[in-house]
Structure formats: C-alpha cells, structure tokens
GUFILUM-246191 format. One record per residue: residue number from 1; residue in three letters; x, y, z of N, C-alpha, C, O, CB in turn. Coordinates in steps of 0.02 Angstrom, whole numbers, plus 50000, padded with zeros to 5 digits. Glycine has a CB too. Example, Ala and Ser with C-alpha at 12.3 -4.5 7.8 and 13.67 -1.06 7.14 Angstrom:
! GUFILUM-246191
(zalum 1; "ALA"; (50660; 49716; 50390); (50615; 49775; 50390); (50660; 49835; 50390); (50712; 49834; 50423); (50565; 49776; 50452))
(zalum 2; "SER"; (50642; 49888; 50354); (50684; 49947; 50357); (50645; 50002; 50394); (50670; 50057; 50402); (50704; 49970; 50286))
END
This chain:
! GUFILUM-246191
(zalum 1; "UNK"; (50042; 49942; 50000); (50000; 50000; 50000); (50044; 50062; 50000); (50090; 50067; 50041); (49952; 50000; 50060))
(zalum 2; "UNK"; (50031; 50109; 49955); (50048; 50167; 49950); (50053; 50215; 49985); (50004; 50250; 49972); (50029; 50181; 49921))
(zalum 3; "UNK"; (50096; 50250; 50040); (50085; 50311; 50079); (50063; 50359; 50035); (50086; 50364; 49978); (50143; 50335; 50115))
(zalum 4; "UNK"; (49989; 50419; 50074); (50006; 50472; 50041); (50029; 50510; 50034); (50080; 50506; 50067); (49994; 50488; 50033))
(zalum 5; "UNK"; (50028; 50589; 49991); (50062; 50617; 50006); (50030; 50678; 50043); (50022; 50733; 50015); (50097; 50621; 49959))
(zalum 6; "UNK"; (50016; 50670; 50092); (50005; 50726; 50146); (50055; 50764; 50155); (50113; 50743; 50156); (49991; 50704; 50209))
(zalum 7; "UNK"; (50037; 50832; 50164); (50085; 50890; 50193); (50086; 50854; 50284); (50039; 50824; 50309); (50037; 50992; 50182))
(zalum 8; "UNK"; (50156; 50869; 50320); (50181; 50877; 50362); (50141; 50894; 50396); (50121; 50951; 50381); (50223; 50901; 50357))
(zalum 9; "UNK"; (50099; 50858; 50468); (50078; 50916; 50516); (50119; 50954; 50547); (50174; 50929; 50556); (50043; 50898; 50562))
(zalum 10; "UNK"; (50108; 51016; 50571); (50162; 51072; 50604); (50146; 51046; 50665); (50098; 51015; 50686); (50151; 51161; 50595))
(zalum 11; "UNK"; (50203; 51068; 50694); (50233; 51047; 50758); (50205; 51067; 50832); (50213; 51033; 50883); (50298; 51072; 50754))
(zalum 12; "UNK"; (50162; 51144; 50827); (50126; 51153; 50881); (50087; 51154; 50901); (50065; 51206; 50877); (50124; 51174; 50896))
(zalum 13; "UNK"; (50037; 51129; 50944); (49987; 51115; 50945); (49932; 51154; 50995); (49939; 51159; 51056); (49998; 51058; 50950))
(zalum 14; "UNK"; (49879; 51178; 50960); (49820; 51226; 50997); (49804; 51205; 51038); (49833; 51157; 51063); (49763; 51243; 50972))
(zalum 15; "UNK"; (49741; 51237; 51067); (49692; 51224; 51117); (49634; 51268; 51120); (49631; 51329; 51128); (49721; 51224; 51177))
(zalum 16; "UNK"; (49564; 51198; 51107); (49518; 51238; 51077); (49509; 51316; 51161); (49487; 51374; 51163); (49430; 51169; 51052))
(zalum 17; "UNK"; (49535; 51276; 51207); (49505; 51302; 51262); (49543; 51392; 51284); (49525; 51434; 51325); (49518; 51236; 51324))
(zalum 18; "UNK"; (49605; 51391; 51230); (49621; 51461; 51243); (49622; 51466; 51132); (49661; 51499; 51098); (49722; 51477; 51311))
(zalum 19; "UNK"; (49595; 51444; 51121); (49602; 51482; 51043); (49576; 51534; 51046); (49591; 51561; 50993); (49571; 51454; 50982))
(zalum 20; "UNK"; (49537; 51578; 51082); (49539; 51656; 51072); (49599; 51701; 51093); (49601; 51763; 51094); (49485; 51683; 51107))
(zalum 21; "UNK"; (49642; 51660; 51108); (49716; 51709; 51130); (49760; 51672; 51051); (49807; 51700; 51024); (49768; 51679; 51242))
(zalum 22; "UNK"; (49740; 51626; 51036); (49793; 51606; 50997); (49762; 51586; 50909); (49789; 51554; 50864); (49829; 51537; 51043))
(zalum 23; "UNK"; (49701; 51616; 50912); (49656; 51623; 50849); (49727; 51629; 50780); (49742; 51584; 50740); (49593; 51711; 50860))
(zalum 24; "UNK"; (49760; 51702; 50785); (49787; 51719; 50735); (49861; 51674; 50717); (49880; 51663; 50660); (49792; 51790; 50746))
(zalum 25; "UNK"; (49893; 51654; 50776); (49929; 51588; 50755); (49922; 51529; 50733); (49963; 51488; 50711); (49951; 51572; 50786))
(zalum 26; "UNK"; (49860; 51530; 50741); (49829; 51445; 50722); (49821; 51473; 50664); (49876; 51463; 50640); (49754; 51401; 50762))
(zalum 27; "UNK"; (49782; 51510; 50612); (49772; 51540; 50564); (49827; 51539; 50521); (49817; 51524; 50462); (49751; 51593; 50580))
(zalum 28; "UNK"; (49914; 51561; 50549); (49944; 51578; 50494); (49982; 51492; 50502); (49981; 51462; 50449); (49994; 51661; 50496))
(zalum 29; "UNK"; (50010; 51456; 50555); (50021; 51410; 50545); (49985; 51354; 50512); (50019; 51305; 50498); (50036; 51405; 50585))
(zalum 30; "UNK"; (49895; 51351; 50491); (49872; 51305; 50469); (49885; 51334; 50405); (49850; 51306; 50363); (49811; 51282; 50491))
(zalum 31; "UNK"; (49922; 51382; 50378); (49930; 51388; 50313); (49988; 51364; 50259); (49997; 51355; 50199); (49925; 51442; 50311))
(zalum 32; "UNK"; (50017; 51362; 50321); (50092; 51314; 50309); (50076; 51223; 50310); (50111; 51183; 50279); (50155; 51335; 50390))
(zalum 33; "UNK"; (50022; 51204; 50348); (50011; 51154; 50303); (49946; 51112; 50378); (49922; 51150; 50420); (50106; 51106; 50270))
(zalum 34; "UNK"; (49933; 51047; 50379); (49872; 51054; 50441); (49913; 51047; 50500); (49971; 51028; 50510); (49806; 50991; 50442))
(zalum 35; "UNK"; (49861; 51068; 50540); (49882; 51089; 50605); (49837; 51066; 50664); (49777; 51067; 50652); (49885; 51162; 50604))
(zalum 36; "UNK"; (49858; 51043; 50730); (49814; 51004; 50781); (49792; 51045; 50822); (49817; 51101; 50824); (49844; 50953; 50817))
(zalum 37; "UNK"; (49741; 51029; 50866); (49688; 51065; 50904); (49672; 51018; 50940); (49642; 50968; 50920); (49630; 51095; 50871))
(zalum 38; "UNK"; (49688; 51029; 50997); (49664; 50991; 51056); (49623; 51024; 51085); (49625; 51085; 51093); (49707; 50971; 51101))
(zalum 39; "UNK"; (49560; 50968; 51114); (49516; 50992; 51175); (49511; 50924; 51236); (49499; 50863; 51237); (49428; 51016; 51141))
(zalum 40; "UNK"; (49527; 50977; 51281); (49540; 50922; 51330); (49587; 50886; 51334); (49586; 50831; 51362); (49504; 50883; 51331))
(zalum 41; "UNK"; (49647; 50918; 51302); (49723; 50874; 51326); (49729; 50836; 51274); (49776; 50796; 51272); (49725; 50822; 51399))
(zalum 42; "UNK"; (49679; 50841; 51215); (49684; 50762; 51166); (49671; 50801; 51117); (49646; 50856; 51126); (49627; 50686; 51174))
(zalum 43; "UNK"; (49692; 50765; 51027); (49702; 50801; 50987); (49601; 50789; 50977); (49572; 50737; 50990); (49772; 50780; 50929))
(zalum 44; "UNK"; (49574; 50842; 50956); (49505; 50850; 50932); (49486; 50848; 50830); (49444; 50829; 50789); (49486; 50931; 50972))
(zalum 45; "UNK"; (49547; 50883; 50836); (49538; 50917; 50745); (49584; 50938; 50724); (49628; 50958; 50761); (49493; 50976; 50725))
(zalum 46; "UNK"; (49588; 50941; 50678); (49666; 50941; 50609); (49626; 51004; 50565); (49583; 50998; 50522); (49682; 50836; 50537))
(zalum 47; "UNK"; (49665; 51076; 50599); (49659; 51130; 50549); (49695; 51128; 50496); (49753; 51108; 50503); (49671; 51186; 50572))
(zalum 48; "UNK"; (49671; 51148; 50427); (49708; 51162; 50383); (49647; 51212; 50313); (49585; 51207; 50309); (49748; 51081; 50364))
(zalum 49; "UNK"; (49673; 51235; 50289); (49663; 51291; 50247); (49634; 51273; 50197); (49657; 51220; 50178); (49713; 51323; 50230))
(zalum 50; "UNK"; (49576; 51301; 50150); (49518; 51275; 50113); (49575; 51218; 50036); (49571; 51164; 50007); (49456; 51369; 50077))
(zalum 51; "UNK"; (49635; 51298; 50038); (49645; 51244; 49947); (49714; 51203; 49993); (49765; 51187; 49962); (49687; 51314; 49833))
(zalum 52; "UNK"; (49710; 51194; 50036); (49764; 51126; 50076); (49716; 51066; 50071); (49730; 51016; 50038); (49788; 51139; 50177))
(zalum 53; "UNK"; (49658; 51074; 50105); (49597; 51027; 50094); (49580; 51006; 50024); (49605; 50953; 50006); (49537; 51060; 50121))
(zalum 54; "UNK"; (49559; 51023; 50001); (49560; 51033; 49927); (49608; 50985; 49863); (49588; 50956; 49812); (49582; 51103; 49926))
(zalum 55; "UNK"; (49676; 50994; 49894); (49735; 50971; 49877); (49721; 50893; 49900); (49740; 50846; 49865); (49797; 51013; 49912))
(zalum 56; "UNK"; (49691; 50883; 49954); (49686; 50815; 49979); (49637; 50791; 49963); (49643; 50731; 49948); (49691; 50804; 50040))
(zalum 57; "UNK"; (49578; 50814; 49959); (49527; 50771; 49959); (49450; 50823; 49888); (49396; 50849; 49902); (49504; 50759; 50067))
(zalum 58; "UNK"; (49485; 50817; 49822); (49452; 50860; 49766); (49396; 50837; 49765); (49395; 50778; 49748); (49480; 50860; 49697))
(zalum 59; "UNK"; (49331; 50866; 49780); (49272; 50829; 49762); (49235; 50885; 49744); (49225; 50921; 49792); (49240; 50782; 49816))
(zalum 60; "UNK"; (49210; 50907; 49686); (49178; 50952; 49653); (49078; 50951; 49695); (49030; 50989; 49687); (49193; 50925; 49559))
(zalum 61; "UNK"; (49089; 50881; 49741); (49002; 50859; 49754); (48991; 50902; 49824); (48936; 50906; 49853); (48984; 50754; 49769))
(zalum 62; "UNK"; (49065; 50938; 49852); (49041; 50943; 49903); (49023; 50999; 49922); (49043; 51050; 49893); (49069; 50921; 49937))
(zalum 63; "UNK"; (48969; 51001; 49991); (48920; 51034; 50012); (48966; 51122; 50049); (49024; 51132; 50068); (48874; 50973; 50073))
(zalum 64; "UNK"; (48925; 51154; 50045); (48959; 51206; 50071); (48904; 51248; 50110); (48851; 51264; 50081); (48997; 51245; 50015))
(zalum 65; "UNK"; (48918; 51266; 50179); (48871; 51293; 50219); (48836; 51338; 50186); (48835; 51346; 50125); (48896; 51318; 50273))
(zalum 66; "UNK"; (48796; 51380; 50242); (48752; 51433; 50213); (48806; 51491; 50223); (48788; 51535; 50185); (48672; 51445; 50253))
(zalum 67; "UNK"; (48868; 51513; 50259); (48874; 51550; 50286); (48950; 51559; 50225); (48988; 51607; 50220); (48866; 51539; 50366))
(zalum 68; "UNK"; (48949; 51499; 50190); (49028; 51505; 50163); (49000; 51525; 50068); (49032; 51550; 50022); (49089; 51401; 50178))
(zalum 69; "UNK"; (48940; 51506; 50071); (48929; 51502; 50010); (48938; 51569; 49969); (48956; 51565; 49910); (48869; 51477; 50006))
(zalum 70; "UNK"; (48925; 51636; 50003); (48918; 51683; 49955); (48994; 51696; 49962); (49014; 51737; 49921); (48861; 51745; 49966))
(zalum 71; "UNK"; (49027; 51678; 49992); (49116; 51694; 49983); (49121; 51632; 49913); (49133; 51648; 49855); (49183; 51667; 50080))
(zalum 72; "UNK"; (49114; 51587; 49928); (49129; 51521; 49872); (49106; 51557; 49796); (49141; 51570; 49747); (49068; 51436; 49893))
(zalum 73; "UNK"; (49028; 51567; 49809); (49003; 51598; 49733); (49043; 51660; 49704); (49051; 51673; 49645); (48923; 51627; 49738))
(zalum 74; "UNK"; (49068; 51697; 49764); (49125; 51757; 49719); (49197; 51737; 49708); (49231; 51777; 49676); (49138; 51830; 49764))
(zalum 75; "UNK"; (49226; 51678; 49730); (49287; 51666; 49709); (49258; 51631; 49667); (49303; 51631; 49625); (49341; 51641; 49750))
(zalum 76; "UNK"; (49226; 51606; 49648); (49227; 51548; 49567); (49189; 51616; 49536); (49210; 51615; 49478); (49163; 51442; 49562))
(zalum 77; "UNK"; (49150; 51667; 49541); (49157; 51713; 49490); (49207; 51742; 49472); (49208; 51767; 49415); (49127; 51752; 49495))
(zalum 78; "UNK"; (49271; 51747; 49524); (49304; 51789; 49501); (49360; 51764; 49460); (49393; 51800; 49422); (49320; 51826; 49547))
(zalum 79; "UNK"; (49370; 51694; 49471); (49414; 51641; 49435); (49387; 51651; 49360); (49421; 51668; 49312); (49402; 51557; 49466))
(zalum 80; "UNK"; (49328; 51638; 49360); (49314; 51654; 49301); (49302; 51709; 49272); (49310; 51697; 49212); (49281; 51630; 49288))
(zalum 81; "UNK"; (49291; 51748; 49276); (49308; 51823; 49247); (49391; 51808; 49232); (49408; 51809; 49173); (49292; 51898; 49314))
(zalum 82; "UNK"; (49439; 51795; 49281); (49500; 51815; 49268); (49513; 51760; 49217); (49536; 51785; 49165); (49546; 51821; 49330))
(zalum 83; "UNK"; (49507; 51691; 49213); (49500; 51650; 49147); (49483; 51669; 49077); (49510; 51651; 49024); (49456; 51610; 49156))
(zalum 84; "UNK"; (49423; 51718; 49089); (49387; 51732; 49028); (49441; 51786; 48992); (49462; 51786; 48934); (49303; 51765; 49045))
(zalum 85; "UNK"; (49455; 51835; 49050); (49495; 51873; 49015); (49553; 51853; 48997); (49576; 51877; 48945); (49503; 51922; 49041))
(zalum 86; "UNK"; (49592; 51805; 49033); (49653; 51777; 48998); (49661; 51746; 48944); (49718; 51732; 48927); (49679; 51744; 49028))
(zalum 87; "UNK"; (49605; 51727; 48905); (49589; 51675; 48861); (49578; 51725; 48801); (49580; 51702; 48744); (49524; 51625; 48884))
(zalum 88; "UNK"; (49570; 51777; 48809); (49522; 51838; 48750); (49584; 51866; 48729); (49630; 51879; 48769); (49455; 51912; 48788))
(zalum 89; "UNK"; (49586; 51878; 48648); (49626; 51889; 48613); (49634; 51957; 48617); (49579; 51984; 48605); (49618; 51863; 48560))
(zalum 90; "UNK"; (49691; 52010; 48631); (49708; 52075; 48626); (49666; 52125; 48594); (49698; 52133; 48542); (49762; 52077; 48600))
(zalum 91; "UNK"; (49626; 52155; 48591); (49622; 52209; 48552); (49656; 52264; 48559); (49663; 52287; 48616); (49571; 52224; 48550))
(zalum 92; "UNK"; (49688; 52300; 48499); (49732; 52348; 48507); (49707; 52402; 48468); (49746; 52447; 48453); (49799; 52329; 48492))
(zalum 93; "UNK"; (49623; 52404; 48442); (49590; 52461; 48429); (49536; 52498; 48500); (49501; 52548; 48499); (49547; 52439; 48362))
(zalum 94; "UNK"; (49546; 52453; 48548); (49509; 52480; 48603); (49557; 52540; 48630); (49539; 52575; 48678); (49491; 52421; 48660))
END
C-alpha cells in the first residue's frame, strides 16, 4: 500500500480552550500546512486551509454551508472572469 502524500503536520499544537488568545497563530500556521487542536488534553481536529483541503481530498460534490457560500460563489466568479479574460485575444483598437 501506498503512503500518501500529505503535507507535514506542524509541530505546535492549539487548544480549543484558549484559541481566542491564539486564533491568529493557528490561522497563519494552518497555512503552512494542517495543524492540531486539542480539547481536553487530546488532539480533537486537524486545521488546515480551504485549497490545503482541497489538495487532499478534490470533490467538486461537496456541500458548502450557508454562511461560506456567498464567499465560494465570488471566488469561482472571480476565477472566472479572470479565465475569461486571459483567454480573449488583445484588442489593440480599444
């Protein structure tokens, strides 16, 4: 059987029980790749960052809250806008 290839978990580890002192570190370290969260002395959850997730587990089926959706619907508009325009041939009479 094949290992995958998972990014590295980082080395320090949260706590859901003071993450309002340590919100913005957990934030930039789950960007460097996932990151652990303990509650109660024990690991609870593996932070990591939407296109880290993504990278691991691509599923075009999946569900997206009510609260994430109108952020989701403007980055895939804006992907595409910026697609559309990269794709469109120069005009140099505009």
């Amino acid at each position: 059987m094949d290992r995958s290839k998972l990014p590295h978990l980082q080395g320090r580890r949260f706590d859901v029980e003071t993450l309002q002192y340590d919100a913005l570190r957990l934030a930039r370290q789950a960007d460097k790749g996932p990151t652990f969260l303990r509650h109660h002395g024990r690991i609870a959850y593996v932070v990591m960052t939407e296109d880290i997730f993504d990278q691991l587990w691509p599923d075009q089926r999946r569900a997206w809250s009510v609260d994430e959706m109108p952020l989701h619907i403007l980055q895939l508009l804006e992907q595409s806008l910026q697609d559309g325009l990269s794709s469109r041939p120069e005009d140099s009479d505009i």
